[in-house]
C-alpha positions in Angstrom: 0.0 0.0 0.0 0.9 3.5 -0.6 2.2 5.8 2.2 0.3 8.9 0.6 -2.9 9.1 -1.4 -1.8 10.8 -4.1 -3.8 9.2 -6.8 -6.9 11.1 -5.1 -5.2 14.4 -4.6 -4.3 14.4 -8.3 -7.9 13.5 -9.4 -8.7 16.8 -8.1 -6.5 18.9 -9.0 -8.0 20.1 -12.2 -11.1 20.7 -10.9 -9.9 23.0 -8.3 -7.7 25.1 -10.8 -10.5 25.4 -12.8 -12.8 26.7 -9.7 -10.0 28.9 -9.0 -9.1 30.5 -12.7 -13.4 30.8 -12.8 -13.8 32.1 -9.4 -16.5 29.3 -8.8 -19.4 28.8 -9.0 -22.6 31.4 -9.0 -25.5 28.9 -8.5 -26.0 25.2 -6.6 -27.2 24.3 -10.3 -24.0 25.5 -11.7 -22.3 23.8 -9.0 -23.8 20.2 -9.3 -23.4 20.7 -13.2 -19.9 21.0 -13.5 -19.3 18.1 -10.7 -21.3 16.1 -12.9 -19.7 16.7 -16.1 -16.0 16.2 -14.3 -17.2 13.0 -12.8 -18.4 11.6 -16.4 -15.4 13.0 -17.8 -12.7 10.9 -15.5 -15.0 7.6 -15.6 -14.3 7.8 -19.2 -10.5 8.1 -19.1 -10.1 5.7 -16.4 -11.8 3.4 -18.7 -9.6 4.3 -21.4 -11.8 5.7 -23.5 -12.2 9.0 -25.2 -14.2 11.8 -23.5 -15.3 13.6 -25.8 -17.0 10.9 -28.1 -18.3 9.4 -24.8 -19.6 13.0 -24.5 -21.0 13.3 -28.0 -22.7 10.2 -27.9 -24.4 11.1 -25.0 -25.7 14.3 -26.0 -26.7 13.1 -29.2 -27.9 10.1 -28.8 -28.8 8.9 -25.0 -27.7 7.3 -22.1 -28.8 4.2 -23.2 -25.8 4.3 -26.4 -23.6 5.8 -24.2 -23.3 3.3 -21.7 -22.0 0.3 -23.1 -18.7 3.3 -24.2 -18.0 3.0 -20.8 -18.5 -0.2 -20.0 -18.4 -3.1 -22.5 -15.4 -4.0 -24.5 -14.0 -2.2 -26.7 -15.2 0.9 -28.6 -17.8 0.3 -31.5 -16.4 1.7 -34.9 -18.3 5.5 -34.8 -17.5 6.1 -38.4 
């Protein structure tokens, strides 16, 4: 085991350079939002798999195509 927990200090240190260079957050909507967006965002490169056509795919097209992205085998050909 590790003596530090560095693995979750680095998972958030982007966010909190981003609250800092935006000055945070005006609303709880806001707020919840961008924690949700961050989350979906490091799921998907933990898995290995690109954000941003995880990202696409879920904007365009559901949850329900999105999913299986994330979480079974390999990526499906998008072209």
């Amino acid at each position: 085991m590790e003596p530090t927990n560095n693995h979750a200090e680095q998972s958030l240190r982007l966010p909190v350079i981003f609250r800092k260079i935006c000055f945070g957050n005006r609303s709880t909507l806001g707020a919840q939002t961008l924690s949700t967006n961050l989350s979906l965002i490091t799921t998907a490169k933990r898995q290995g798999r690109d954000p941003l056509v995880f990202l696409q795919t879920l904007l365009l097209r559901g949850s329900s195509a999105a999913q299986p992205l994330l979480y079974r085998g390999p990526l499906p050909n998008t072209s």
